[in-house]
VOKOL-108859 format. One line per 10 residues: their letters; for each residue y, x, z of C-alpha. Coordinates in Angstrom, 3 decimals. Layout:
a) Y:X:Z | ...
// end
This chain:
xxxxxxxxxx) 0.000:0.000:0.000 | 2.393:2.937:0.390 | 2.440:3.635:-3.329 | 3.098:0.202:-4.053 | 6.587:-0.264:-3.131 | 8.493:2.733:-4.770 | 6.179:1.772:-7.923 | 7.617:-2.051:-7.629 | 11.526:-0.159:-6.981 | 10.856:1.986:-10.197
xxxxxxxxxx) 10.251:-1.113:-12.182 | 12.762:-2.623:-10.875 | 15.650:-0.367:-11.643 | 13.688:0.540:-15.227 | 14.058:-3.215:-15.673 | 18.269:-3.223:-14.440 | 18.833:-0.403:-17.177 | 17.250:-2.531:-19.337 | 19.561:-5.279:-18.789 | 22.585:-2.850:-18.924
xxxxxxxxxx) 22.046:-1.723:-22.820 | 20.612:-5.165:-23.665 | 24.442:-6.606:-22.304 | 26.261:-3.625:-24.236 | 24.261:-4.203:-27.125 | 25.305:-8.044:-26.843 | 28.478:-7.528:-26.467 | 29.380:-5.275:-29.358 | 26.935:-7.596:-31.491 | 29.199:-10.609:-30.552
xxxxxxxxxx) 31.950:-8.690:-31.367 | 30.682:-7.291:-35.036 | 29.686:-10.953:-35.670 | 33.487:-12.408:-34.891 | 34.791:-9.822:-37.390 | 36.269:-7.986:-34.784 | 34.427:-4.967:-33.821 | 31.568:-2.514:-35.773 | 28.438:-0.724:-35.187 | 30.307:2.462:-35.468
xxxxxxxxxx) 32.880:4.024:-33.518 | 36.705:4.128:-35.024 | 37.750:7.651:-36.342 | 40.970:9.394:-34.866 | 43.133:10.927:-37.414 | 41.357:14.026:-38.284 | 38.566:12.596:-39.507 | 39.623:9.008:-41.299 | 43.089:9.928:-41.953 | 46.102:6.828:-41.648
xxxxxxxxxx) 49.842:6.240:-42.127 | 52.312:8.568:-41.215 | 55.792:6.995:-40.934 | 59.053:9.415:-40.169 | 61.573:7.991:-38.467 | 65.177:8.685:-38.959 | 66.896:8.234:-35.133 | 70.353:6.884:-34.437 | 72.204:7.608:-31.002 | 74.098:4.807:-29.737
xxxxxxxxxx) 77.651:5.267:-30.683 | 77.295:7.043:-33.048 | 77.189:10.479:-31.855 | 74.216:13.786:-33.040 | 71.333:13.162:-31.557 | 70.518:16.099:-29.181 | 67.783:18.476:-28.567 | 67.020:16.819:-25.113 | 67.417:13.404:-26.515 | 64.973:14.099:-29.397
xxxxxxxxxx) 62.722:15.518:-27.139 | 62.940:12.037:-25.212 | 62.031:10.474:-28.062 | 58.646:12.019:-28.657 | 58.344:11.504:-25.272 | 58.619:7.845:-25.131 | 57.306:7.140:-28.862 | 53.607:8.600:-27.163 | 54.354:6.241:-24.174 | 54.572:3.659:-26.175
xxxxxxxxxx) 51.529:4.337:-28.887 | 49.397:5.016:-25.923 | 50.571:2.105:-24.262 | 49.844:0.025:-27.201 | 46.554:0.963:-27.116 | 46.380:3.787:-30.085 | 44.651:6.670:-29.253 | 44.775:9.838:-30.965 | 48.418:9.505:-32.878 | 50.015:12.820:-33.653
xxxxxxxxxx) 54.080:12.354:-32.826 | 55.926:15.849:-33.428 | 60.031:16.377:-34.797 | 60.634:17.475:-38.014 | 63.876:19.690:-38.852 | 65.212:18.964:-35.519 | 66.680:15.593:-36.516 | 63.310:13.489:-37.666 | 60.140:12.214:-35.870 | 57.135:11.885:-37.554
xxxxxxxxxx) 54.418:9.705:-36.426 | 51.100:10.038:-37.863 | 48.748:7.248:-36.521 | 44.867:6.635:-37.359 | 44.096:3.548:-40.017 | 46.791:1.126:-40.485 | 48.974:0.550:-37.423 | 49.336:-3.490:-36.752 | 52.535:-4.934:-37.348 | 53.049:-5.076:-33.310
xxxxxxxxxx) 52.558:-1.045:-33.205 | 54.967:-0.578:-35.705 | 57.429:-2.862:-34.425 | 57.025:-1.131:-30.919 | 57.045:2.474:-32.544 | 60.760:1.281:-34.445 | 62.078:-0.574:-31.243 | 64.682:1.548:-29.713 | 65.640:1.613:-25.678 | 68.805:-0.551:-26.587
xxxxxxxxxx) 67.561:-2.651:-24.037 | 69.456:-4.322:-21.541 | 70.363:-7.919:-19.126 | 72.442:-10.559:-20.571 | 72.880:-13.804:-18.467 | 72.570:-17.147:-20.900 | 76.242:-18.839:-21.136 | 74.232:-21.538:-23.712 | 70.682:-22.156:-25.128 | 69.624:-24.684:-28.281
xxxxxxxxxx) 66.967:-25.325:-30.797 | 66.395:-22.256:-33.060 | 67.139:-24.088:-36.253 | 70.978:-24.734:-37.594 | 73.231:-27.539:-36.798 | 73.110:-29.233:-40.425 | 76.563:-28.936:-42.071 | 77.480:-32.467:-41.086 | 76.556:-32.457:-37.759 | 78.704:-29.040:-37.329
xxxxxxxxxx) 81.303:-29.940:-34.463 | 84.597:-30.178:-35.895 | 87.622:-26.931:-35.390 | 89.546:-29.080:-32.901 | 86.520:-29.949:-30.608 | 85.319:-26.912:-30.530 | 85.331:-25.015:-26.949 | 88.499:-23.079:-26.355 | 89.092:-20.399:-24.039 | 91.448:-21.030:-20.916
xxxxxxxxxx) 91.547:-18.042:-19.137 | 89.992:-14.275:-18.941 | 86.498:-14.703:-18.101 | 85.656:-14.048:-14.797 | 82.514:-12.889:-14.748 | 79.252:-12.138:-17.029 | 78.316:-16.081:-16.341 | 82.018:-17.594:-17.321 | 81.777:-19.649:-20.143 | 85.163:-18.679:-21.165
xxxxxxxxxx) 83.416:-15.950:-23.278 | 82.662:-18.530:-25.712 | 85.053:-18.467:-28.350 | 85.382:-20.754:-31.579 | 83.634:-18.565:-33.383 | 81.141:-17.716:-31.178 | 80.321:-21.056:-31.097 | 80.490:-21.625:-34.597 | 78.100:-18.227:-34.811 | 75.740:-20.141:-32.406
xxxxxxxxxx) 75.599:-23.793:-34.542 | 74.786:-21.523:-37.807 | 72.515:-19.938:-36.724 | 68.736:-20.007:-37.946 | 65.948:-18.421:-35.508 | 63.330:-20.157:-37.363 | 64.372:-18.275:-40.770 | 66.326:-15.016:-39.205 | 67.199:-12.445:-41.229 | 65.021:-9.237:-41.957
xxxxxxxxxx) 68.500:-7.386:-42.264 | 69.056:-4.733:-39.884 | 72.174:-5.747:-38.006 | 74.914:-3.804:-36.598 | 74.447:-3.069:-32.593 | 76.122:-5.516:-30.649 | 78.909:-4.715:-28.487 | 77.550:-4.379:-24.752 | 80.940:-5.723:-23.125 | 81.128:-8.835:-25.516
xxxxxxxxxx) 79.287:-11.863:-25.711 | 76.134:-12.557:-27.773 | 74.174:-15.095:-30.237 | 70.923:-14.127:-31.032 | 67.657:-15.341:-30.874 | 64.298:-15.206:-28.834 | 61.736:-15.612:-31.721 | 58.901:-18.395:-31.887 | 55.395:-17.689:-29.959 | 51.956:-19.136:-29.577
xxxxxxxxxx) 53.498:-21.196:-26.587 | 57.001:-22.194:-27.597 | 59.289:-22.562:-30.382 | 62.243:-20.422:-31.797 | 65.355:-20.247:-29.308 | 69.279:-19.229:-29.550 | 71.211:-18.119:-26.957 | 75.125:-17.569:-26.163 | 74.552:-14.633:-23.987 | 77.415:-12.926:-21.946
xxxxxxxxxx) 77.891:-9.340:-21.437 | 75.001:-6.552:-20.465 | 74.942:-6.600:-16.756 | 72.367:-4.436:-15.910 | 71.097:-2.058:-18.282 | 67.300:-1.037:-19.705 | 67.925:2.521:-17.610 | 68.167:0.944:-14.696 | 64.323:-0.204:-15.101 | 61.980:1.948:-12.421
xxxxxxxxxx) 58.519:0.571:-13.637 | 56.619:-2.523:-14.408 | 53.588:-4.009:-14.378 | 51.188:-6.739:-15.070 | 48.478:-8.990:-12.831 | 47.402:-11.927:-11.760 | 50.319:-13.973:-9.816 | 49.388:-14.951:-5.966 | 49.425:-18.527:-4.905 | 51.660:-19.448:-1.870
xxxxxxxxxx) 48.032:-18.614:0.119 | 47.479:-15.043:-0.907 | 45.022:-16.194:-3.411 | 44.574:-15.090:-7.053 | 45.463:-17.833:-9.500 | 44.950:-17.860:-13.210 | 48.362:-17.357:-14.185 | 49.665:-14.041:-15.403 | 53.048:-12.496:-14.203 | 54.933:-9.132:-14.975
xxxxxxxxxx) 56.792:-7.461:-12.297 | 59.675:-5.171:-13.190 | 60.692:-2.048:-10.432 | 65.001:-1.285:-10.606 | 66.296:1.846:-9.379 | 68.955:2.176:-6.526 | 71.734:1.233:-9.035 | 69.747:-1.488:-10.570 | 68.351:-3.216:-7.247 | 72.319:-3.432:-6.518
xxxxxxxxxx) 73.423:-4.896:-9.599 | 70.158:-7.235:-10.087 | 71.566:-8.646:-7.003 | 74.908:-9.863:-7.563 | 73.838:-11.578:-10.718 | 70.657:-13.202:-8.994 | 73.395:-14.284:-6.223 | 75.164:-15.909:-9.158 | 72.715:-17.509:-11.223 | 70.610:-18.763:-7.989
xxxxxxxxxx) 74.035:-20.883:-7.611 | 73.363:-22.652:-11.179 | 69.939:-22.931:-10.319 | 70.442:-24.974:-6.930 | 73.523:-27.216:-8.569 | 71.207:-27.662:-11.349 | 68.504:-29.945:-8.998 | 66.065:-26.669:-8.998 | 64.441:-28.543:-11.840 | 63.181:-25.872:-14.981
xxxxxxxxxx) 65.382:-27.928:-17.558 | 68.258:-27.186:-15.149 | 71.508:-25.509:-16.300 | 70.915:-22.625:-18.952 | 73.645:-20.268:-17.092 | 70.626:-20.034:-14.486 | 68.818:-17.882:-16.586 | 69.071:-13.908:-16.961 | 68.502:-12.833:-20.829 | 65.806:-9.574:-21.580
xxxxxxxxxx) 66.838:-7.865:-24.887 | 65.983:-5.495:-27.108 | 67.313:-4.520:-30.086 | 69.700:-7.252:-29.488 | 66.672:-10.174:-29.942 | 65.856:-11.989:-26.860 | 62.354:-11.045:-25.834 | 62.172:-13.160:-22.586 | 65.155:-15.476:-20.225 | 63.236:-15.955:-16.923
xxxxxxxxxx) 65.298:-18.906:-14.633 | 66.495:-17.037:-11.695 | 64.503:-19.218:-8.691 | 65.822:-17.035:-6.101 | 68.502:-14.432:-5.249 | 66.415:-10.915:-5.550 | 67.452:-8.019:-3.233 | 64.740:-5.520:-2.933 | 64.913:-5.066:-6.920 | 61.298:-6.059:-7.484
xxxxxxxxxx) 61.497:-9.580:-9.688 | 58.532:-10.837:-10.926 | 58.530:-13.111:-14.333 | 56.888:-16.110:-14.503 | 55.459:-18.627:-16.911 | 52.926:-19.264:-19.266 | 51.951:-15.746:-19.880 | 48.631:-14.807:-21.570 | 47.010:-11.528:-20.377 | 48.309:-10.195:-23.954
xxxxxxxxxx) 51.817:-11.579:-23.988 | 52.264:-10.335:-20.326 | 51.128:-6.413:-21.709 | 53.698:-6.646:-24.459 | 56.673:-7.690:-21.967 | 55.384:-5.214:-19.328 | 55.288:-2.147:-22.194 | 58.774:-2.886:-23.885 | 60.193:-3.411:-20.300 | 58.460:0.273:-19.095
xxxxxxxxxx) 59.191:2.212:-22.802 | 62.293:0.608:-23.493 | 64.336:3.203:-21.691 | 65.357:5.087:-24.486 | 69.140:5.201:-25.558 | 68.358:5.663:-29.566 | 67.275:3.557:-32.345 | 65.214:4.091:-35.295 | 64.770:3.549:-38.603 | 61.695:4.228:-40.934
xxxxxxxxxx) 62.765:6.724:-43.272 | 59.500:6.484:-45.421 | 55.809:5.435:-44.825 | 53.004:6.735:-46.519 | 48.712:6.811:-45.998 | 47.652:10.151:-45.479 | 43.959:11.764:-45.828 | 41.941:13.478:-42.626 | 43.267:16.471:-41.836 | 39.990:17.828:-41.223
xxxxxxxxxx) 37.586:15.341:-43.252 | 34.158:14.417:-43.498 | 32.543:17.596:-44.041 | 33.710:18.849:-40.171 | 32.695:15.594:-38.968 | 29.212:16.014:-40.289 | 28.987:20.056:-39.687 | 29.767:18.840:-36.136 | 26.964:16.442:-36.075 | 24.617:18.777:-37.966
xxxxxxxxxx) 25.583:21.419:-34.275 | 25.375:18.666:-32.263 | 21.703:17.747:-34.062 | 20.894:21.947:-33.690 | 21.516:21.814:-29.874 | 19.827:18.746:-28.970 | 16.614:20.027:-31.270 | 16.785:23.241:-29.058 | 17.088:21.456:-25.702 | 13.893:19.467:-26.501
xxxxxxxxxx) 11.918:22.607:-28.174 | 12.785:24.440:-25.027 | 12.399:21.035:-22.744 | 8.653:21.006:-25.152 | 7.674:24.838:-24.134 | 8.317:25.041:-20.861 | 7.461:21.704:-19.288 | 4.745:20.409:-21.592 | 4.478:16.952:-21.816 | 7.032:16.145:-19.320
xxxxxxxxxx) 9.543:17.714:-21.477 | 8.904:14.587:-22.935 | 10.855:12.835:-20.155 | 13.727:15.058:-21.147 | 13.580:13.757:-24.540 | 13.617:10.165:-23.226 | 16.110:10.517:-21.214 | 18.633:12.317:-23.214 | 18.288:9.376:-26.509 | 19.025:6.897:-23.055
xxxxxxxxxx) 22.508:9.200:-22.412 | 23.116:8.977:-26.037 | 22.503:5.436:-26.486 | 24.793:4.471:-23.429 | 27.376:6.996:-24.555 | 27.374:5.593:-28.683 | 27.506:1.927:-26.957 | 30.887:2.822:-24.876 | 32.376:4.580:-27.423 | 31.983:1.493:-29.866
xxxxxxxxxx) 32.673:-0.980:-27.091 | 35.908:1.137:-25.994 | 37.063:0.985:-30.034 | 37.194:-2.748:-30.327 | 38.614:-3.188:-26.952 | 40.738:-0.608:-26.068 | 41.035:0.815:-29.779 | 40.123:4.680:-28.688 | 39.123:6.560:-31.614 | 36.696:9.404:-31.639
xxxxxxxxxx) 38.202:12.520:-32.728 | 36.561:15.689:-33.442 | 37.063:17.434:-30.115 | 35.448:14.148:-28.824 | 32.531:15.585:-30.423 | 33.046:18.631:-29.307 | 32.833:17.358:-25.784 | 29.445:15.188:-26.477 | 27.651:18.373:-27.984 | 28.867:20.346:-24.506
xxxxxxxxxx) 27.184:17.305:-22.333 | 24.248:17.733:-23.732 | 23.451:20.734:-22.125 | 24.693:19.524:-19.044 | 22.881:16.408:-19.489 | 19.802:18.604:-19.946 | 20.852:20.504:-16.915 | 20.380:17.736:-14.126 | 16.676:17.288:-15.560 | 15.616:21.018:-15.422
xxxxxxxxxx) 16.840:20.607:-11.756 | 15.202:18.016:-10.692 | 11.854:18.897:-12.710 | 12.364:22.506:-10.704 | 12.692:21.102:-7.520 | 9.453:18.554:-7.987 | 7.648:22.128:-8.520 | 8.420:24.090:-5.814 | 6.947:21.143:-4.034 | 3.946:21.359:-5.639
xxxxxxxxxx) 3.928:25.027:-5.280 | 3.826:24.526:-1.721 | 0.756:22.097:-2.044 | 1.874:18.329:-2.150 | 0.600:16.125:-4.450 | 2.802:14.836:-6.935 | 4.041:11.261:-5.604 | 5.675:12.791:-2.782 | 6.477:15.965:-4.612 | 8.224:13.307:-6.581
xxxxxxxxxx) 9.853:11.820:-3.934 | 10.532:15.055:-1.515 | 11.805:16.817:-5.108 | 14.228:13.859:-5.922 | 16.021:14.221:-2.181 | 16.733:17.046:-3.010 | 17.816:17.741:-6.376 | 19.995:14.436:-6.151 | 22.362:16.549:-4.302 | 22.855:18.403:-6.789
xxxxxxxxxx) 23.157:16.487:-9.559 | 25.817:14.935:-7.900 | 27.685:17.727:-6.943 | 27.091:18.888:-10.330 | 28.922:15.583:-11.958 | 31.336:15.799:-9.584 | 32.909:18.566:-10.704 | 32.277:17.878:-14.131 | 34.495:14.400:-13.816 | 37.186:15.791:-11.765
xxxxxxxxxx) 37.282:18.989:-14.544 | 37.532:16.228:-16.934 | 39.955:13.496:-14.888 | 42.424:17.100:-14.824 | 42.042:18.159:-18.072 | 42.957:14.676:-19.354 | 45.621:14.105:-17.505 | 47.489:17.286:-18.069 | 46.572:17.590:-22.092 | 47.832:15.915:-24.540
xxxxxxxxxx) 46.512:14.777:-28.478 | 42.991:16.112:-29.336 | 42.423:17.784:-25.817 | 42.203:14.396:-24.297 | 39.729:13.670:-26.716 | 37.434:16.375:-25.268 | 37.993:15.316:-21.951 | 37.312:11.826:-22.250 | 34.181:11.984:-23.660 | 33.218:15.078:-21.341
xxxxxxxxxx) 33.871:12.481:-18.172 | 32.089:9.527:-20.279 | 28.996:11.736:-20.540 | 28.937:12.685:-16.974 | 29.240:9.040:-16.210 | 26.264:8.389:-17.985 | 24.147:11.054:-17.538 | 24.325:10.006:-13.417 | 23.427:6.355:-14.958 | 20.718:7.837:-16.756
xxxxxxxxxx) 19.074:10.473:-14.037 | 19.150:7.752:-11.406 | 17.763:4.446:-13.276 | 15.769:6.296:-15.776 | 14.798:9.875:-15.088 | 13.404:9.528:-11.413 | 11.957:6.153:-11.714 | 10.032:7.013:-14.983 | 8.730:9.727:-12.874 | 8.151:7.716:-10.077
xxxxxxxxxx) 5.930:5.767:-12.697 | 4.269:8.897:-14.133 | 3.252:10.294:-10.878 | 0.616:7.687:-10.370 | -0.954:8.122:-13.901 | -4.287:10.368:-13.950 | -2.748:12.769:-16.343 | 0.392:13.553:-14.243 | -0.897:13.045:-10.728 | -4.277:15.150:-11.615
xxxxxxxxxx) -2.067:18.394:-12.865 | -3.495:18.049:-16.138 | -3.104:21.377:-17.824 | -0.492:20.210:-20.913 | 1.305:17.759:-18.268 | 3.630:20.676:-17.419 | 2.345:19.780:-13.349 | -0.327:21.742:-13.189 | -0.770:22.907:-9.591 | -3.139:25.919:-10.146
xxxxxxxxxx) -0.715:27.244:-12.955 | 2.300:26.931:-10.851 | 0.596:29.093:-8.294 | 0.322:26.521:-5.788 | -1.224:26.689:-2.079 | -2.877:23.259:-1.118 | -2.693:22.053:2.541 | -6.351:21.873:3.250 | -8.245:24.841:2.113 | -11.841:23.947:2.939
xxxxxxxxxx) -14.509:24.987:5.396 | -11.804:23.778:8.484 | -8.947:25.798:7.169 | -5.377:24.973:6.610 | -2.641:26.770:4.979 | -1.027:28.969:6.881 | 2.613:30.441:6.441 | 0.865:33.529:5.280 | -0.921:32.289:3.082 | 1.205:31.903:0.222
xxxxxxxxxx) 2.152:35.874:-0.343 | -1.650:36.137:-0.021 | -2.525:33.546:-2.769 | 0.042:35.262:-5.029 | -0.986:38.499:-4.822 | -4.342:37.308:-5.346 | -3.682:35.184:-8.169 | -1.710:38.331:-9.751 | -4.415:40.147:-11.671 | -6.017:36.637:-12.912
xxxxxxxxxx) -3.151:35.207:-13.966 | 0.056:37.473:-14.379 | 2.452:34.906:-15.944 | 1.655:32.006:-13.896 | 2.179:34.602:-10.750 | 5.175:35.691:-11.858 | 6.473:32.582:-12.587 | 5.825:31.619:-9.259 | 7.411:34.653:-7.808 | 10.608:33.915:-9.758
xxxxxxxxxx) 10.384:30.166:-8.744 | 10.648:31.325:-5.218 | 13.990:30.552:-3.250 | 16.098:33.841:-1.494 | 14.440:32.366:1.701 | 11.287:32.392:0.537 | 11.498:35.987:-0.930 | 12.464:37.204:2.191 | 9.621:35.807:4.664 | 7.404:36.569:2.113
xxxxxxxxxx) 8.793:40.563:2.385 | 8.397:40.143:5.943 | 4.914:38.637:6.137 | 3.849:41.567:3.513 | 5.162:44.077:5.947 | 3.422:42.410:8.906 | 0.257:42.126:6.716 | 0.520:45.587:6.596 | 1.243:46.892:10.186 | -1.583:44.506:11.543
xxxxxxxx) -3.854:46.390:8.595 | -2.685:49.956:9.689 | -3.376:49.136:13.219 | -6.684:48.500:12.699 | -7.577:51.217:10.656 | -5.909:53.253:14.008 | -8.252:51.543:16.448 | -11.272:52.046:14.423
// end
């Protein structure tokens, strides 16, 4: 009965692994079937090639762009294609003046929208808000009713900013038809119209804004989760919280003060006056106008309202990459080939193909038939690893470059690593004369150590290497970490409970000569010896030395197999062996 449970664990967890690449496989089957995803992982830009767009940048006001600023730019541009989701984009200057962005396949119309957006981004409270299409001509309201101005405005909110042809501006215009021409950057101390373009969840808006209150530089952060009910608890509603600095926090204040005020004469209802809203926008288009439902004074607001996990990422990245003070413009835009090509690709899978056939000829010679396990194991790691890489392309569009690769060929011999040490450790318990299920078991405690140790310091190498690289370096790194990841899936539900399985079989558990186990050949001492006698510490120099002239490469195998420990009693037990030897000679 002792056998039986770890046998009924092994299953088990054989039977869990199972389940794990059956779901993965699901998954990216589901995916392929929608249109959506592929059996094969997306290429980075060295090996499929894409669109490389240079972008001419414009400093607000007018003025040279500087080195710093520039620098900002490629800064921000790689915040934002990361952000998006693109991995693997190449963003360098060009001349000093240009940057060029070189992006795998063909960037989506929201990545190049993103890339072109510049940091013009800024607060505007609403002074008025109507249907996005125009007033028809004979509904226009005539020149005499139109609103006229009665004294300075008093503040951003003061609807004395609305002059006749403001409001005339405002009737006009169309948000269901804008314009694709590039306007003119508005004047941050004047008033606005503009529009907040049509979505999934509500039509086209335009907006009387007033002038920029707080500024896009004043933004700290922001984020994106799940909003909390009054209770604490999780609802199903998405939020994005924005972070203001010092300055910010202060300003966000006073106009929160302010518009809080509409809100409460409005009857706190959400149709309530439009001066209680505060106006996001960028590029001088309304992105979002969140009601102000309180007066914020710790600068943390959080936006509310119909959000989709998607729609609440794209506010959350312009908010945190819209910090930049320069526009751009897409000089030109063309497809370019790999820079590298096919042929590396496949020379790097024809070395990856090379090592792996040398791991199993040498997994082969030197452990026999449970190199076999070695074998098994390492297609598992690959099959997990090819899964999440073609998972992590549809979802989270990465793209496997070629240092990627270069980081899956390097796991494989640290994949292959964690089995020699276990497989080492299961025969030095057999060298000292247990049978095989607990040698399976005692071998396991301790090589798990190990292994983890091991893969620790492979992930954190990787986690550091990652986070301080940038382009094709992160490549490596990533897939170095996802390798570790699932070569610990691997040795744990795989590895030791195939073993576990194997060590109750007659041709493992009876040392069968080709099962790489054999006990005689690994110069193994057993326990009972026969006739009354039991192994004694002594004995296993003694059975050595004996075994030396019958079998000098099993011996010496043995001998090498031997721990500094063991090497050293065994010195001292020769040396004793030979005293007590001498002294008898002596007395007789």
């Amino acid at each position: 009965m002792a056998r039986t449970g770890p046998k009924n664990t092994a299953l088990r967890v054989l039977v869990w692994l199972g389940v794990i690449l059956a779901v993965l496989t699901a998954v990216l089957a589901g995916g392929t079937m929608a249109g959506q995803a592929s059996w094969t992982p997306k290429l980075a830009l060295d090996l499929e090639g894409g669109t490389q767009m240079i972008l001419a940048p414009k400093v607000e006001g007018g003025s040279d762009i500087t080195e710093e600023q520039l620098n900002q730019a490629v800064a921000i541009i790689r915040q934002r294609v990361d952000g998006s989701g693109v991995a693997e984009a190449e963003i360098s200057t060009q001349s000093g003046r240009n940057v060029v962005v070189s992006l795998p396949g063909t960037p989506s119309k929201e990545t190049r929208a993103l890339i072109q957006a510049s940091a013009d981004m800024n607060f505007r409270p609403v002074l008025q808000a109507g249907p996005g299409a125009p007033v028809p001509a004979e509904s226009l309201t005539p020149d005499d009713q139109l609103p006229q101005p009665t004294a300075e405005p008093a503040n951003g909110s003061d609807v004395n900013w609305i002059t006749p042809e403001i409001y005339k501006k405002f009737e006009t215009l169309d948000c269901d038809n804008p314009s694709q021409d590039k306007q003119e950057r508005s004047d941050p101390a004047q008033p606005l119209v503009t529009c907040e373009p049509a979505s999934a969840n509500s039509p086209a808006i335009k907006y009387i804004l007033g002038p920029v209150e707080v500024r896009g530089a004043d933004i700290a952060g922001s984020s994106f989760q799940l909003q909390r009910g009054a209770q604490g608890a999780v609802t199903n509603e998405w939020a994005v919280n924005i972070q203001f600095n010092e300055e910010g926090t202060a300003k966000f204040k006073e106009v929160t003060e302010r518009l809080y005020q509409f809100y409460i004469a409005g009857g706190g209802q959400s149709g309530s006056d439009p001066k209680s809203q505060f106006a996001i926008v960028l590029d001088d288009q309304v992105i979002s106008a969140p009601r102000s439902l309180a007066v914020i004074t710790d600068g943390r607001p959080q936006i509310t309202g119909g959000f989709t996990e998607e729609s609440a990422k794209a506010l959350s990245d312009q908010l945190r990459f819209g910090a930049l003070p320069i526009s751009f413009e897409i000089q030109s835009e063309q497809q370019i080939s790999a820079t590298l090509g096919g042929e590396q690709l496949r020379m790097g899978m024809l070395a990856g193909l090379i090592g792996l056939l040398l791991v199993v000829v040498y997994s082969l010679i030197q452990y026999r038939a449970l190199g076999l396990v070695t074998v098994a194991s390492l297609v598992m790691a690959g099959a997990l690893t090819y899964l999440a890489i073609a998972i992590l392309g549809w979802t989270e569009n990465y793209r496997l470059s070629l240092a990627g690769v270069a980081g899956i060929i390097v796991a494989i011999g640290q994949t292959a690593d964690s089995f020699i040490v276990y497989f080492e450790r299961i025969r030095d318990e057999l060298r000292e004369g247990r049978g095989l299920v607990s040698a399976v078991e005692n071998g396991w405690k301790r090589a798990k150590r190990t292994v983890l140790a091991s893969k620790a310091v492979n992930l954190l190498a990787a986690l550091v290497l990652y986070f301080v690289a940038v382009g094709n370096v992160r490549g490596f790194a990533f897939t170095l970490g996802l390798t570790a990841i699932a070569d610990l899936i691997v040795v744990f539900m795989f590895t030791h409970p195939t073993l576990q399985l194997l060590a109750r079989t007659k041709f493992f558990g009876e040392g069968h000569p080709l099962s790489g186990l054999d006990p005689k050949s690994l110069g193994a001492v057993p326990l009972y010896r026969g006739a009354g006698r039991f192994r004694t510490p002594a004995d296993k120099p003694a059975a050595v030395a004996a075994l030396r002239a019958k079998n000098t490469g099993a011996t010496a195998e043995a001998e090498r197999r031997m721990t500094i420990a063991e090497r050293r009693l065994a010195e001292r037990q020769e040396q004793l062996a030979g005293s007590s030897k001498s002294a008898s000679k002596e007395g007789n």
